[in-house]
C-alpha positions as CSV (number, residue, x, y, z in Angstrom):
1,X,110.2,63.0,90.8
2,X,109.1,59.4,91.7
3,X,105.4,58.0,91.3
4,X,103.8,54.8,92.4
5,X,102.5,52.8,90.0
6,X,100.3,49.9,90.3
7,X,98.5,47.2,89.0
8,X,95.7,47.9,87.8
9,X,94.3,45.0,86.1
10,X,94.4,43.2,89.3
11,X,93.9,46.2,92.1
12,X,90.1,45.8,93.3
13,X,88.1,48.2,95.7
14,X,87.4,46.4,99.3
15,X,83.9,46.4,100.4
16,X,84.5,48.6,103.0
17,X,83.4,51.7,104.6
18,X,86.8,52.7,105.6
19,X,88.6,54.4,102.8
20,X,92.5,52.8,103.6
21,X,91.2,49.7,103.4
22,X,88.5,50.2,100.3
23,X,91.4,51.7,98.7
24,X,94.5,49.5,99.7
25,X,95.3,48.3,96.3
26,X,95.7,52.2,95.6
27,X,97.8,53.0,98.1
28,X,102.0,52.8,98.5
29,X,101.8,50.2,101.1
30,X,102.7,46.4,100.8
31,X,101.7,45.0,104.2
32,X,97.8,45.7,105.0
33,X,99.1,46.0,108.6
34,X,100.9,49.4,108.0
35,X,97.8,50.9,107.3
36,X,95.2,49.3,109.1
37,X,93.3,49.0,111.8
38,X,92.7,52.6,111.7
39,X,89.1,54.0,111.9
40,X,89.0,56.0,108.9
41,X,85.8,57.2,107.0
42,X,84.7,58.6,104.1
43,X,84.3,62.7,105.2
44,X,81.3,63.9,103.6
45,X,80.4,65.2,99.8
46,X,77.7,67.9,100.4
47,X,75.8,69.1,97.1
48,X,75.6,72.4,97.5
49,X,71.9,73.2,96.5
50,X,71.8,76.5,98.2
51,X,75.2,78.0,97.0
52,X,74.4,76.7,93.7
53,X,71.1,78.4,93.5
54,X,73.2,81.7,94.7
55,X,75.7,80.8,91.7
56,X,73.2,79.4,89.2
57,X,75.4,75.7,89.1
58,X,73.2,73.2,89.9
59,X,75.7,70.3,90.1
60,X,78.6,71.7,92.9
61,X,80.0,69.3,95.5
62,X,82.1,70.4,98.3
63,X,84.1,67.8,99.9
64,X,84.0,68.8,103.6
65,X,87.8,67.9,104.7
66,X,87.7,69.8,108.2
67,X,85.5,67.0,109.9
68,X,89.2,65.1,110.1
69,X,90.7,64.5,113.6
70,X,93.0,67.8,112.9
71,X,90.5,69.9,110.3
72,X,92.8,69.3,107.4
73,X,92.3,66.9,104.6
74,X,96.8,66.5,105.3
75,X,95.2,63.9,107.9
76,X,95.1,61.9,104.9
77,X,98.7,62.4,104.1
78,X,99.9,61.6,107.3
79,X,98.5,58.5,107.8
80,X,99.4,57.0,104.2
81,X,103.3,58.8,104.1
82,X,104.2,57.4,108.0
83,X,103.4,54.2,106.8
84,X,105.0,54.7,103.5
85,X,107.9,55.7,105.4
86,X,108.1,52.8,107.8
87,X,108.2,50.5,105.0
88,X,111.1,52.1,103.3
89,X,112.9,51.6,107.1
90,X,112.8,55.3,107.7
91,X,113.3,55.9,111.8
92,X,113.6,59.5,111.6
93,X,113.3,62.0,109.5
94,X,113.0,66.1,109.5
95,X,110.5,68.4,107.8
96,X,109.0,71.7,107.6
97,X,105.2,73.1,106.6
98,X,103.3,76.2,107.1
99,X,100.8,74.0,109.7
100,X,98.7,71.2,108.5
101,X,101.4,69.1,107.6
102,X,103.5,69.4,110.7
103,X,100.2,69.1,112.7
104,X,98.6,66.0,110.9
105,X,102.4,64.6,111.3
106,X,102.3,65.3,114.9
107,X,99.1,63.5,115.4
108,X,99.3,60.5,113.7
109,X,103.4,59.5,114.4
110,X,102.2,57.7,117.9
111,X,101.2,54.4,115.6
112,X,104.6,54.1,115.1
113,X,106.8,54.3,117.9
114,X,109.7,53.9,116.4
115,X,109.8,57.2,114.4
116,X,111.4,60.2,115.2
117,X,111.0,63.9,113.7
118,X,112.4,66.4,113.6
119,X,110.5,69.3,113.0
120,X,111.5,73.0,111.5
121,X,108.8,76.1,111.7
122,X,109.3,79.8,110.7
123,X,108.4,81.6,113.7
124,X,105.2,83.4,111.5
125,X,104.0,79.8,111.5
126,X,104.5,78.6,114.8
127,X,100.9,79.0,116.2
128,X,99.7,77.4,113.7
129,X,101.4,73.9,114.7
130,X,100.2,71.6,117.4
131,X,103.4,69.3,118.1
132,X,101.3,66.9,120.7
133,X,102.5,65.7,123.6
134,X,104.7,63.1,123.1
135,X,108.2,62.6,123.2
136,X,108.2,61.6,119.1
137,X,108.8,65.5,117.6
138,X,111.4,67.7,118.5
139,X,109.8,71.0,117.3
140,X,113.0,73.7,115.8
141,X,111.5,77.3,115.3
142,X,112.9,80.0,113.2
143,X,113.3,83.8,114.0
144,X,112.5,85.6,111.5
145,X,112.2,82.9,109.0
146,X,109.9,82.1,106.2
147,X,108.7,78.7,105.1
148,X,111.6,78.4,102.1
149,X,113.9,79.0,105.2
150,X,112.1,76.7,107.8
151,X,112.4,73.8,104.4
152,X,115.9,74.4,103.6
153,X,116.9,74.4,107.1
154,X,115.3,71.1,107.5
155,X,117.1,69.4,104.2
156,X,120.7,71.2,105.7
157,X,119.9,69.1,109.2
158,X,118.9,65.6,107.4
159,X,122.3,66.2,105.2
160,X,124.4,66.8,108.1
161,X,123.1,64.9,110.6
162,X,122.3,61.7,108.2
163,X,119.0,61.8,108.5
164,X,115.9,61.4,105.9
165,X,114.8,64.7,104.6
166,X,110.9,64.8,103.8
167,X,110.6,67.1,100.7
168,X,107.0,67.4,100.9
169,X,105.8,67.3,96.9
170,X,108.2,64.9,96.5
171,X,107.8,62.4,98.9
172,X,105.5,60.1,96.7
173,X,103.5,58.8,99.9
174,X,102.0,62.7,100.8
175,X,100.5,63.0,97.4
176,X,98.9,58.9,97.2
177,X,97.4,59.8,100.4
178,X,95.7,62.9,99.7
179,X,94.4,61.6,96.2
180,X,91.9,59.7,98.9
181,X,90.0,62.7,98.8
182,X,89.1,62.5,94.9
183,X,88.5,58.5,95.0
184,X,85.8,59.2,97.9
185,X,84.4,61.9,95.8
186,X,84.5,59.9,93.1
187,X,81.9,57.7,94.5
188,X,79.8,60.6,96.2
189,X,78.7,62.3,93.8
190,X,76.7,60.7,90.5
191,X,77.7,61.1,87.5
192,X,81.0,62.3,86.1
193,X,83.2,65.3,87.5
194,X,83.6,67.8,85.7
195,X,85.9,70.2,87.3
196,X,88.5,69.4,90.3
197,X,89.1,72.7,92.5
198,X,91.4,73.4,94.9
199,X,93.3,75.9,96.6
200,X,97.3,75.6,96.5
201,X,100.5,76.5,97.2
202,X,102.8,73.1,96.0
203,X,99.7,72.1,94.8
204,X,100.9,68.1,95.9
205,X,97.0,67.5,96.7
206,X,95.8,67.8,93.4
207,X,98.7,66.3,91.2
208,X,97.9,63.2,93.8
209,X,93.9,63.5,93.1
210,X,94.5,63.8,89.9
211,X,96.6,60.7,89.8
212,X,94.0,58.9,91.3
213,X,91.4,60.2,88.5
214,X,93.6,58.8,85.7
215,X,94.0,55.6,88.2
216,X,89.7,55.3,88.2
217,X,89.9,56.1,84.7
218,X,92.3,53.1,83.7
219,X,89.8,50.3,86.1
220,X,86.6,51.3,84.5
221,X,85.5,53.3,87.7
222,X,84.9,56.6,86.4
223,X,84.8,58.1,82.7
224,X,87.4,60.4,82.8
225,X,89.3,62.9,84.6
226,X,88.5,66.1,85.6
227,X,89.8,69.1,84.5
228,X,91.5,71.2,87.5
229,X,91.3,74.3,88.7
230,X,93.9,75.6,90.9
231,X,93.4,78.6,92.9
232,X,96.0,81.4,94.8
233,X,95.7,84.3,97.3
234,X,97.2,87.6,94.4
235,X,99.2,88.4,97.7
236,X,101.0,85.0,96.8
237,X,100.5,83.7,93.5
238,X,103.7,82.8,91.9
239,X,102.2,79.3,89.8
240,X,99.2,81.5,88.7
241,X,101.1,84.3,87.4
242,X,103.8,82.0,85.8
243,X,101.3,79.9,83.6
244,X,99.0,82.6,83.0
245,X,102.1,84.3,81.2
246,X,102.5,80.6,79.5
247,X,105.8,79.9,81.7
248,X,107.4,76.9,81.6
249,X,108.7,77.1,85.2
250,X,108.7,79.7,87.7
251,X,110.6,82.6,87.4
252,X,112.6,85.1,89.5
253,X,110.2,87.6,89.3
254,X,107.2,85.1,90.3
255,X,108.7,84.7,93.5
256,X,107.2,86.2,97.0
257,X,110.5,86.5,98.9
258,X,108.0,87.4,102.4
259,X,104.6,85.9,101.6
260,X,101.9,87.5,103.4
261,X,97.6,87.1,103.1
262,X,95.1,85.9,105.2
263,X,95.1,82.3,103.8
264,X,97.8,81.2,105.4
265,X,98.2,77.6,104.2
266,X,98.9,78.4,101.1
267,X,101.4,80.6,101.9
268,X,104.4,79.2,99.8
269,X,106.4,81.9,97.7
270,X,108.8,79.7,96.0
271,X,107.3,76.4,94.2
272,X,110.0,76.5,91.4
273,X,110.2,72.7,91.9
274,X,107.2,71.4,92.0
275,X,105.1,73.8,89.3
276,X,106.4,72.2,86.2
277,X,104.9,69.1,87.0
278,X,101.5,70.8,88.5
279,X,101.7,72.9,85.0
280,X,101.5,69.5,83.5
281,X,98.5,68.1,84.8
282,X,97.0,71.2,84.5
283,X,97.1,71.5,81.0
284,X,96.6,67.9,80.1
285,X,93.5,68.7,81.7
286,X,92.4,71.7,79.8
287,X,92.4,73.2,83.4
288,X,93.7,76.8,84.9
289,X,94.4,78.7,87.6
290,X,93.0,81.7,88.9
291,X,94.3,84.5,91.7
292,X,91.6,85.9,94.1
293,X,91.9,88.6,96.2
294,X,91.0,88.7,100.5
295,X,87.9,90.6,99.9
296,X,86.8,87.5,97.8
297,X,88.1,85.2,99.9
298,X,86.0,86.9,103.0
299,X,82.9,86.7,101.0
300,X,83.2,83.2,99.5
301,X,84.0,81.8,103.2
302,X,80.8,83.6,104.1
303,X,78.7,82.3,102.1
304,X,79.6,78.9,102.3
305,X,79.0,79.4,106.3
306,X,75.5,81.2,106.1
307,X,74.4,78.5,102.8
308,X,75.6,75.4,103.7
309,X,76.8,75.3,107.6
310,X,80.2,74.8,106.9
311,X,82.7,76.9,108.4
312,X,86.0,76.6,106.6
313,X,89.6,78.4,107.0
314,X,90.6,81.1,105.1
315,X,92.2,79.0,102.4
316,X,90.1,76.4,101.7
317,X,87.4,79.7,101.3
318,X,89.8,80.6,98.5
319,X,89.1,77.8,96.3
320,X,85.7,78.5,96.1
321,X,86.6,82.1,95.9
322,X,87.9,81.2,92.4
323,X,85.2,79.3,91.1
324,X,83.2,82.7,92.1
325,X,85.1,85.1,90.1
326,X,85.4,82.6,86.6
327,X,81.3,82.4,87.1
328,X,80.9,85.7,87.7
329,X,83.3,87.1,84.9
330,X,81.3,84.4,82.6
331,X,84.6,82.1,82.2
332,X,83.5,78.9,84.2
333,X,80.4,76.3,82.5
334,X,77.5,76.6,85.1
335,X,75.9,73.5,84.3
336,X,79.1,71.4,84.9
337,X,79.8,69.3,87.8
338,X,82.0,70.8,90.0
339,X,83.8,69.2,93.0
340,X,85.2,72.1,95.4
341,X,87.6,70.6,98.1
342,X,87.2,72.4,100.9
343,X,90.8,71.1,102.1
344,X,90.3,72.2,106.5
345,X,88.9,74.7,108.7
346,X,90.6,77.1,111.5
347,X,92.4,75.2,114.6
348,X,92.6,77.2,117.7
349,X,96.0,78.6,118.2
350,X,98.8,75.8,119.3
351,X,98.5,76.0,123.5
352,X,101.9,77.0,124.8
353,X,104.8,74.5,124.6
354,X,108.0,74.8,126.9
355,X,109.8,71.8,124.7
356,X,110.1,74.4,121.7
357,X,113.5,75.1,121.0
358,X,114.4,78.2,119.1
359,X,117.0,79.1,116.3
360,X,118.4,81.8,115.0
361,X,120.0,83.0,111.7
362,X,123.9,83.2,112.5
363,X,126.9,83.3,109.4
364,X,126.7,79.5,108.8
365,X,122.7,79.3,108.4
366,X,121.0,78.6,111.7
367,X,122.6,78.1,115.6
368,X,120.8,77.7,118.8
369,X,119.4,81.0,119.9
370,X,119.5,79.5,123.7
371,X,123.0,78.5,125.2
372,X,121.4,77.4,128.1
373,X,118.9,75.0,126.3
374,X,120.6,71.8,126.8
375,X,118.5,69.6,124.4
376,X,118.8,72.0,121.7
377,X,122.7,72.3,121.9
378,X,122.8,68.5,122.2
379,X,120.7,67.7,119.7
380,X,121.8,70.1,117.4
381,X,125.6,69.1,117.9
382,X,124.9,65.1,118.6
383,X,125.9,62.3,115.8
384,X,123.3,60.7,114.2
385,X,123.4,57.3,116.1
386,X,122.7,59.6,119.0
387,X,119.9,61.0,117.9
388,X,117.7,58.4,116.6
């Protein structure tokens, strides 16, 4: 585990309406000119007077992430991590998601031209990725694999191939640029925040939004963190079950070998890495998670829709979905100030690529399922210092 630390006697906030450059002295970069120009803005903080009359809370806030260019708040990610990247002299580099990432990745790479990825789906995902048009990502898809398998297959490429393998959690430069989120919030909405909510599978947006909480806290900007509330689809909810039974990690039987639910984003069945850190936070916090069900899920998304005119995806609903059942079960303070992240909405399936090469599971992991696709079997087999 690596964090960024920084200055913070001498890091200021830019008077600027762009968020990378407001928060510059906050982010992993060192030369302004990684980041910037880029027109960035602050996506909107909504308080939700109607869903809070429904809920008796007077005081919730949902940060409406799906206005970004690719309806996920991992926009933010990408745009911090590729630059991140590009300082570290990364050219190329291989990962895996269940959508968002691989999609906000695909989107924002063209400001560097330099960069290659390589990029490994499980098939159940592979609608949910839009790989652009560009020559930049070569897209690998699975057969029958699920995200653990789409992730290790990407590390077993980068080690083989010498390549950089982008861990996700781990890759200090996702997790500053989604704390971006918070530190607009943070400034939104008066007063202190209370609670932090989100919905999660790594859970990588809000260790980094809580980072930048503790980061506010140190400069004088805020009075203190929030406590966080991390929520989980029960159809997939290993980190909920393990600290609910006061696990230090995550254990066999917490683990969803085939993850399956409507809130698909949050899909991940096997964060034994990343939870003891998330369990960390969370309890410095005096936070919690919570488990929801679909039914909930429908009706929070629902409500947020017919309230509030905001239509988001099935698993950003679920965060909200969580706050509903701890009010409703009397478990969460009403009168507090709640921030709900609302993390992206639904993108219409990925339009038909022909540059998609396939894999399939053989004896030694993963082989071209096409003998015939010539890029596959030459990228696949080529040296490195062919390849990038």
């Amino acid at each position: 585990m690596i964090d960024v630390h920084y200055d913070l006697e001498q890091a200021r906030l830019r008077d600027s309406l762009n968020p990378l450059e407001r928060f510059l002295d906050l982010l992993p970069v060192e030369r302004p000119e990684s980041l910037l120009p880029q027109d960035m803005r602050f996506t909107p903080c909504l308080h939700a007077r109607r869903l809070g009359a429904a809920l008796g809370m007077p005081s919730i806030y949902l940060k409406n992430e799906t206005v970004l260019p690719t309806g996920t708040t991992k926009d933010r990610m990408a745009v911090v991590s590729l630059a991140f990247l590009s300082e570290g002299g990364v050219r190329a580099f291989c990962t895996a998601s269940t959508g968002n990432s691989s999609t906000a990745y695909a989107h924002a790479i063209s400001r560097f031209p330099e960069m290659r990825l390589y990029l490994f789906t499980a098939e159940s995902f592979r609608n949910r990725v839009h790989y652009g048009t560009g020559e930049q990502v070569t897209p690998f898809v699975l057969r029958g694999a699920s995200f653990v398998d789409a992730f290790t297959a990407a590390g077993t490429f980068a080690a083989r191939h010498r390549l950089v393998s982008e861990r996700g959690f781990f890759n200090p430069g996702r997790r500053e640029g989604l704390k971006l989120a918070f530190l607009e919030a943070a400034e939104q909405i008066p007063g202190t925040i209370d609670w932090y909510v989100q919905a999660v599978s790594s859970a990588m947006g809000v260790y980094g939004c809580y980072k930048g909480a503790r980061e506010l806290t140190r400069m004088g900007r805020i009075a203190r963190p929030p406590r966080l509330l991390c929520v989980q689809q029960e159809a997939c909810a290993p980190m909920a079950r393990a600290f609910h039974d006061d696990s230090p990690v995550i254990r066999p039987g917490d683990v969803v070998r085939k993850p399956a639910g409507i809130a698909e984003a949050i899909l991940r069945g096997d964060p034994t890495k990343a939870y003891p850190h998330v369990r960390e936070i969370v309890l410095e916090s005096r936070g919690t998670f919570v488990a929801v069900g679909e039914t909930e899920i429908r009706e929070a998304r629902l409500m947020v829709e017919e309230l509030e005119g905001i239509s988001p995806c099935f698993s950003a609903s679920a965060a909200l979905a969580g706050v509903i059942r701890l009010v409703r079960n009397g478990e969460f303070p009403r009168n507090d100030t709640v921030m709900v992240n609302l993390t992206g909405s639904d993108r219409q399936p990925a339009p038909a690529a022909t540059r998609i090469h396939w894999l399939r599971a053989s004896g030694e992991g993963w082989e071209p399922e096409d003998p015939q696709d010539e890029i596959t079997q030459a990228v696949w087999q080529a040296p490195a210092e062919v390849r990038t």
